[in-house]
matplotlib code that plots the C-alpha trace (Angstrom):
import matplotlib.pyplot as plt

x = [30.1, 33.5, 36.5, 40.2, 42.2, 43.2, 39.4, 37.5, 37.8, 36.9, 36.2, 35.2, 34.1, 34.6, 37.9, 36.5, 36.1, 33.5, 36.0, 39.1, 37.4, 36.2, 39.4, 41.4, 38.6, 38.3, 42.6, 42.4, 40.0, 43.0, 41.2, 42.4, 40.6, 41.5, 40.0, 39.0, 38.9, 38.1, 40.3, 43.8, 44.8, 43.0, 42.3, 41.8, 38.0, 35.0, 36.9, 35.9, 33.8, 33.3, 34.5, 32.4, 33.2, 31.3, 33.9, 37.1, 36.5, 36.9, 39.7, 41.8, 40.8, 42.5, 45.2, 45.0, 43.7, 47.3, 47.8, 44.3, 45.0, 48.0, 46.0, 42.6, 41.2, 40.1, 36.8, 36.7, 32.9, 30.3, 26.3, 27.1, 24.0, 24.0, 20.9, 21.1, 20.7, 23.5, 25.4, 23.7, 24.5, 21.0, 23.2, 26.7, 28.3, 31.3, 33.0, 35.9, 35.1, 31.7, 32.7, 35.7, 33.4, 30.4, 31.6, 35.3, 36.7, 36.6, 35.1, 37.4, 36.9, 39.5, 39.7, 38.6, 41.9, 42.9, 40.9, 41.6, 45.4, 44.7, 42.6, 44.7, 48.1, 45.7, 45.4, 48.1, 49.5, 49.0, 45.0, 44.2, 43.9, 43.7, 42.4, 39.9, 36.8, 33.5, 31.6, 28.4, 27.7, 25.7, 24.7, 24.7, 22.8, 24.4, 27.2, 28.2, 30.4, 32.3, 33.4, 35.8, 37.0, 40.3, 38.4, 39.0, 36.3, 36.1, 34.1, 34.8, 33.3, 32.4, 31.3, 31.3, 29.8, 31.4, 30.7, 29.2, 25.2, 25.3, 25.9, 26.4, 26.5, 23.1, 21.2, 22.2, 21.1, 18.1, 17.4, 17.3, 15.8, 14.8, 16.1, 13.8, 14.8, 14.9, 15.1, 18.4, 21.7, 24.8, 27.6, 31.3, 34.6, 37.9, 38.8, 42.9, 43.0, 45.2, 42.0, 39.3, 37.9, 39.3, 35.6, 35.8, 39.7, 37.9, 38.0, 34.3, 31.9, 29.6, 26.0, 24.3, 21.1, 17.8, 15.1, 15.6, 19.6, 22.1, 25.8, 28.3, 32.0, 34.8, 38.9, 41.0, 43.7, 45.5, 44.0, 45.1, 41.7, 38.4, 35.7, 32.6, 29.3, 26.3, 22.4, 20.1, 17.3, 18.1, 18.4, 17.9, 21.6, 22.5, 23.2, 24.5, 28.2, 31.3, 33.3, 30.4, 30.9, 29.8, 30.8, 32.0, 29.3, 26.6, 27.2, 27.3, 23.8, 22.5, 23.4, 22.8, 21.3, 22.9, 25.2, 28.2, 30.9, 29.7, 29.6, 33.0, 34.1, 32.0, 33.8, 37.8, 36.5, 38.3, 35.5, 32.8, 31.7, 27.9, 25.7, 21.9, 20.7, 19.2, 16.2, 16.4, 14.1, 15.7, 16.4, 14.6, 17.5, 20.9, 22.0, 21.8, 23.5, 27.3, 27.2, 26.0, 26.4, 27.9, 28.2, 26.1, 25.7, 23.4, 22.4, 22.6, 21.9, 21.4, 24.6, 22.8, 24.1, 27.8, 27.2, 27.8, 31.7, 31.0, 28.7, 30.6, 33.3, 30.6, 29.4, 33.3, 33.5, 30.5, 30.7, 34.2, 32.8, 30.2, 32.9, 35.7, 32.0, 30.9, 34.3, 32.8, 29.5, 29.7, 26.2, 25.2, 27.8, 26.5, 22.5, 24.1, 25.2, 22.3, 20.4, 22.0, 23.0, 19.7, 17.5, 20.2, 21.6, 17.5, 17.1, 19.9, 18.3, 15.3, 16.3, 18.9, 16.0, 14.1, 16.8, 16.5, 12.8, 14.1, 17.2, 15.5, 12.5, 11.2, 11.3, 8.1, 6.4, 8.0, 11.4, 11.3, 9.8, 13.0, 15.4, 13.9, 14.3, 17.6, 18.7, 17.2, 18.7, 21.6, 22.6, 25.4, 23.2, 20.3, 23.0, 24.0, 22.4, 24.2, 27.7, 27.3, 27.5, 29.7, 29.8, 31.6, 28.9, 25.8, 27.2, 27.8, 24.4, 22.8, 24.7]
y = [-43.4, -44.3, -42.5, -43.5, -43.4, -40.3, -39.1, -38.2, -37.1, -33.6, -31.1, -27.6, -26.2, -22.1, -20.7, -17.3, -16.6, -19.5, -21.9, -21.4, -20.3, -23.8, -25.1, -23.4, -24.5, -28.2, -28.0, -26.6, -29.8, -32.5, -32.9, -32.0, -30.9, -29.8, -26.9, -26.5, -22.7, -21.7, -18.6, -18.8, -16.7, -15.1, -11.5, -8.4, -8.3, -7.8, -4.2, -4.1, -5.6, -5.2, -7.8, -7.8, -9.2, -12.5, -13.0, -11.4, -13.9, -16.9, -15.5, -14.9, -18.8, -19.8, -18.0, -15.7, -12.4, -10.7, -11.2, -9.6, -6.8, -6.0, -4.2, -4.0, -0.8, -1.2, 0.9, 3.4, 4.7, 2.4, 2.6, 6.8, 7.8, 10.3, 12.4, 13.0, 16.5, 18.0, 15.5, 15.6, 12.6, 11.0, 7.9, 6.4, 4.0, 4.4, 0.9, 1.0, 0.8, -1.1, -3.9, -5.1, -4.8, -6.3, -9.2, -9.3, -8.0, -5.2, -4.2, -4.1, -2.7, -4.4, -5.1, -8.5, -9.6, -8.6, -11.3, -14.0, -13.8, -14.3, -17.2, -18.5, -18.5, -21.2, -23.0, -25.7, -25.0, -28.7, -28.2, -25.1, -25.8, -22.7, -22.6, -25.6, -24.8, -26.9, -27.5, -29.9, -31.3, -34.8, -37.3, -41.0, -42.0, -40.1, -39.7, -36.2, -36.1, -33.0, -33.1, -30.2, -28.2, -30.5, -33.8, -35.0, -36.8, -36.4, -38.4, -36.9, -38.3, -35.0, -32.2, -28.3, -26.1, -22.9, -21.7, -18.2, -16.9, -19.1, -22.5, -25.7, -27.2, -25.4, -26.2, -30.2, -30.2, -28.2, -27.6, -24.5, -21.5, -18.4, -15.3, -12.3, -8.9, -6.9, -3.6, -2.2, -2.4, -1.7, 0.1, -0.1, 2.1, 2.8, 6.1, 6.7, 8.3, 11.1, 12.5, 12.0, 14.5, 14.1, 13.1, 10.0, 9.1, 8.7, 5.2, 5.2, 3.2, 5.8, 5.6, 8.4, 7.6, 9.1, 8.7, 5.6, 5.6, 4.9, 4.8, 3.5, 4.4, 3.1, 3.3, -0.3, -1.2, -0.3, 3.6, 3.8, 4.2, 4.7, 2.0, 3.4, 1.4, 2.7, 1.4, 2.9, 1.9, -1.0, -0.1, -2.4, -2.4, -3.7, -7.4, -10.0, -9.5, -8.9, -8.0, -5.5, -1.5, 1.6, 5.3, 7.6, 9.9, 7.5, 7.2, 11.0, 11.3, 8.9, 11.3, 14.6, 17.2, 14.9, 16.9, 18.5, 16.8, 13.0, 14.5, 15.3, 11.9, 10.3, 12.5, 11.2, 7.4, 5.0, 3.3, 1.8, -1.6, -2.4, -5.4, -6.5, -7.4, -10.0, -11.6, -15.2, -16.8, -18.9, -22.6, -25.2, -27.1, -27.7, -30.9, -33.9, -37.3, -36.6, -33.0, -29.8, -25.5, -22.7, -19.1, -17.4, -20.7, -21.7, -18.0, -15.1, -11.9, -8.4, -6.8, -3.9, -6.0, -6.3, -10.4, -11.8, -12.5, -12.8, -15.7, -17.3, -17.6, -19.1, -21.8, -23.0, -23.1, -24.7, -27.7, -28.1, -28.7, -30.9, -33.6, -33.3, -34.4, -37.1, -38.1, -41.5, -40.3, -37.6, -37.7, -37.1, -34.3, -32.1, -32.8, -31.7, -28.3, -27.6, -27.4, -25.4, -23.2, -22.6, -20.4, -18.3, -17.3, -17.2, -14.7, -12.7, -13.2, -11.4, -8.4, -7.7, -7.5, -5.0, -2.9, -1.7, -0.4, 1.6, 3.0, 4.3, 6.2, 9.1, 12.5, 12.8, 11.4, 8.0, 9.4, 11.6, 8.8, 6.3, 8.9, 9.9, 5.9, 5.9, 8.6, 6.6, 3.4, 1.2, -0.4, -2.3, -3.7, -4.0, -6.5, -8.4, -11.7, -11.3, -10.8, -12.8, -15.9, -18.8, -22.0, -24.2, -23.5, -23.9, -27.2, -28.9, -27.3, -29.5, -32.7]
z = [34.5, 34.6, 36.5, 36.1, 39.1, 39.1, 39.1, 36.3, 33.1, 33.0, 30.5, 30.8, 27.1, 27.5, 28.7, 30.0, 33.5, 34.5, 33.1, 34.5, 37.7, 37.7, 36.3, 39.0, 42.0, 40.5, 41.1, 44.5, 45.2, 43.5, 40.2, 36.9, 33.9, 30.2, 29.3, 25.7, 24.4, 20.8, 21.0, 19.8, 23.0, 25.9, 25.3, 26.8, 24.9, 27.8, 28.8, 32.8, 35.7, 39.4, 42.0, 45.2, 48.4, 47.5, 44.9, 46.4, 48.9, 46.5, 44.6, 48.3, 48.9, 45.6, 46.2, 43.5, 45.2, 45.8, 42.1, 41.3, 43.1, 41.4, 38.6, 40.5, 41.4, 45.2, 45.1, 48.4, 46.6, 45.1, 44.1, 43.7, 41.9, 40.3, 38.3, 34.7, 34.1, 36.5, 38.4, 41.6, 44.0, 45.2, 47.2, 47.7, 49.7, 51.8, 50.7, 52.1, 55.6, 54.6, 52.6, 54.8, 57.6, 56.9, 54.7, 54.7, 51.7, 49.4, 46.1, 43.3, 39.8, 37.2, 33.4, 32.5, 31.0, 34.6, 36.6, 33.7, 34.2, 37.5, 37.4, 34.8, 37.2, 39.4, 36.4, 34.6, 31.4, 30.1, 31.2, 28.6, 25.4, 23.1, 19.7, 20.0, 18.1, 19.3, 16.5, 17.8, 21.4, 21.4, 23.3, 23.1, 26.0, 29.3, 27.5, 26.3, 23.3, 21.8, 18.0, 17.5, 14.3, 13.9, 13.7, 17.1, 19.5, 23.1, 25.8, 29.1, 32.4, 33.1, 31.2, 31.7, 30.1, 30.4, 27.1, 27.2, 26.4, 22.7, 24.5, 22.7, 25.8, 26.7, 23.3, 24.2, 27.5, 27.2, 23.7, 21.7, 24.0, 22.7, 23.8, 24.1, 22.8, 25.8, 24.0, 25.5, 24.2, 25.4, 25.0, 26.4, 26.1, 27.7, 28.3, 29.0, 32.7, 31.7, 29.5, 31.8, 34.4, 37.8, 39.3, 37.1, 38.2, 41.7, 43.3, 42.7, 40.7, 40.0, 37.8, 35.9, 35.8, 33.6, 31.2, 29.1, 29.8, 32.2, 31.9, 34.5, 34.9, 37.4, 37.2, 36.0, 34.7, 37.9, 37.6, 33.8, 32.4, 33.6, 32.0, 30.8, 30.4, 29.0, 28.3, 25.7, 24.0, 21.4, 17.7, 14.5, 14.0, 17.9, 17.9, 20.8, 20.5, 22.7, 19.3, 18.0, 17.9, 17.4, 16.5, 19.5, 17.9, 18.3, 21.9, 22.6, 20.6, 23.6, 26.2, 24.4, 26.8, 30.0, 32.6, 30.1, 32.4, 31.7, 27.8, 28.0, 29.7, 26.8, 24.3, 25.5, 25.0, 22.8, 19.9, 22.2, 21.6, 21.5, 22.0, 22.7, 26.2, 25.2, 28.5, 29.1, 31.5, 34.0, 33.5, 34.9, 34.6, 33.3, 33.9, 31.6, 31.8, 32.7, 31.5, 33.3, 32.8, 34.8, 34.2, 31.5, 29.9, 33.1, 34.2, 31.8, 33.2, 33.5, 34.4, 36.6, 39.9, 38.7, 39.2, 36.0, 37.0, 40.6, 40.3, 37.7, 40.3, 42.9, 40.6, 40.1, 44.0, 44.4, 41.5, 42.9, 46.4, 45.1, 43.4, 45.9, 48.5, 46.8, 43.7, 43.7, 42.3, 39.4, 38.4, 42.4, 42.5, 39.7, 40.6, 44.1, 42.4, 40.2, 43.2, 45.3, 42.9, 40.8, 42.9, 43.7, 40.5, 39.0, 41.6, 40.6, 36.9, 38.1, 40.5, 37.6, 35.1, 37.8, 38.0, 34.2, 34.7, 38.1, 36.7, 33.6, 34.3, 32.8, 35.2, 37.0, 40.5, 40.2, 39.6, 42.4, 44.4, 43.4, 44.1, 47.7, 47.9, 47.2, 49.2, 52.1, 51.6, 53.1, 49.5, 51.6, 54.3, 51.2, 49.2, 52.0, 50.6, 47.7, 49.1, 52.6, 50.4, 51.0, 49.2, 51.7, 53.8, 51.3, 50.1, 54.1, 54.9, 52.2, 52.9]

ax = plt.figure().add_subplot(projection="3d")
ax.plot(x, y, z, "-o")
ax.set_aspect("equal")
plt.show()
């Protein structure tokens, strides 16, 4: 593999958060990159996320965290459970003294478009290229090559693959995998602050949870609106799709019967999107020749940890580590990265799938049983493996 002297050629395919996270860490490290986006513009599609410690502390390395925080919602509450029927609190987390103490930052709720700006200041302008539709990824030997929409050919040294749960990048590496339905879908909405109940303007990132459901709400925007997240059983109409919605009136039949105040927070929502979860097994790898994955392109999963984002960021810092160790040796580098970052992020793939089963179960013995758990349990201390991780110090403990 060839490198010219200003390092190698790298492209990241995917301009969401795992590529400009690893645009903007591969930077920090003195290497550039284009990245190669089939959007004409980033938008504010995704609606919001949660930023734990684990990646508040990346984004403060790249410089970018003051920026974040801007419109971030710094969350003083997280893990509030509460039961469906009438609201009752079964466990919550005091994060703001917590997080800062046990792991150095906080916990932020934002919207997504939120976090990309940010990434994106870290980022150049000549790197991100916008409106560049992928349409096959092949390889001629080691070599990976991407054809694009416009008729243009590129052969990078390096290549990323950044590009979301319907990979190209993934299918070349590791052929087509099949997804399993998991039989949940999702829904999301915005609701504007000014029409939602005061308990959901809290700084808290709360969780209704019951039989075959469980929704999820949290102030962004800087306290604008409050997101709302909800699981249900999947119908014939849901499908794997960020652009996907559904009628205010289907989401309110989900939750019919649950505590009236969450109805009325349901009934102030904007339209709510809705997709599939869709269960991937982890991979056993995703590396081939010069090429390699990050994000959900390497790691789909559940989003009942709030990691998806989060570990995103960590694979940027991590790959980035990797090259700026060994620049000399790109092919060392990324088998370097798969490695140390693939029983991680399949764990995370696993505990996230668990968490559907718990979160959802009918009223009866082992309800009552999860929700005496819950009200006995440090969910701080509990994540701690999660949060307590630091590249730099995974990637010299490996050398």
């Amino acid at each position: 593999m060839m490198t010219t002297e200003a390092g190698p050629r790298i492209a990241i395919l995917g301009g969401g958060i795992g590529g400009l996270a690893a645009a903007a860490f591969l930077r920090d490290k003195g290497f550039h990159s284009d990245v190669y986006e089939q959007a004409p513009a980033l938008t504010a599609v995704g609606a919001g996320l949660v930023i734990a410690p684990n990646a508040a502390r990346l984004l403060r390395r790249l410089g970018v965290l003051d920026r974040f925080v801007e419109r971030a919602v710094q969350m003083e509450i997280g893990w509030e459970f509460r039961r469906w029927e009438n609201g009752t609190v079964l466990s919550a987390e005091n994060l703001q003294d917590g997080c800062k103490r046990l792991y150095g930052e906080h916990t932020y709720a934002a919207h997504r478009a939120d976090l990309l700006n940010a990434l994106r200041s870290a980022v150049p302008e000549d790197s991100l290229h916008l409106g560049r539709r992928c349409v096959s990824v092949e390889f001629e030997g080691d070599q990976a090559v991407l054809r694009f929409e416009d008729g243009e050919t590129v052969r990078p040294d390096i290549l990323i693959g950044a590009d979301g749960v319907h990979s190209r990048v993934r299918s070349a590496i590791v052929g087509p995998t099949q997804a399993r339905e998991s039989g949940i879908c999702a829904f999301r909405a915005l609701v504007p602050a000014r029409k939602a109940p005061e308990f959901a303007r809290r700084r808290a990132q709360t969780l209704w949870i019951g039989p075959d459901h469980h929704l999820v709400h949290y102030p962004v925007s800087g306290g604008e609106y409050v997101n709302l997240v909800a699981f249900a059983p999947a119908g014939a109409s849901s499908v794997e799709s960020w652009t996907a919605t559904a009628t205010l009136e289907e989401l309110l039949d989900e939750f019919d019967g649950w505590d009236p105040r969450l109805v009325e927070l349901i009934r102030s929502a904007d339209t709510p999107g809705r997709w599939a979860l869709l269960d991937r097994e982890p991979l056993d790898h995703w590396n081939r020749g010069n090429a390699t994955l990050l994000g959900d392109a390497a790691h789909p999963m559940f989003p009942f940890f709030a990691q998806g984002a989060a570990q995103a960021i960590e694979d940027g810092a991590v790959l980035a580590l990797c090259l700026a160790e060994d620049p000399k040796s790109p092919s060392a580098a990324l088998g370097r990265y798969e490695e140390l970052r693939r029983r991680r992020t399949a764990r995370l793939q696993e505990v996230s799938h668990g968490r559907s089963h718990i979160n959802h179960l009918p009223d009866g013995p082992e309800q009552q049983a999860r929700d005496l758990a819950y009200s006995q349990a440090d969910a701080l201390r509990a994540n701690g493996w999660i949060y307590e991780y630091d590249p730099e110090v995974a990637v010299s403990a490996s050398v």
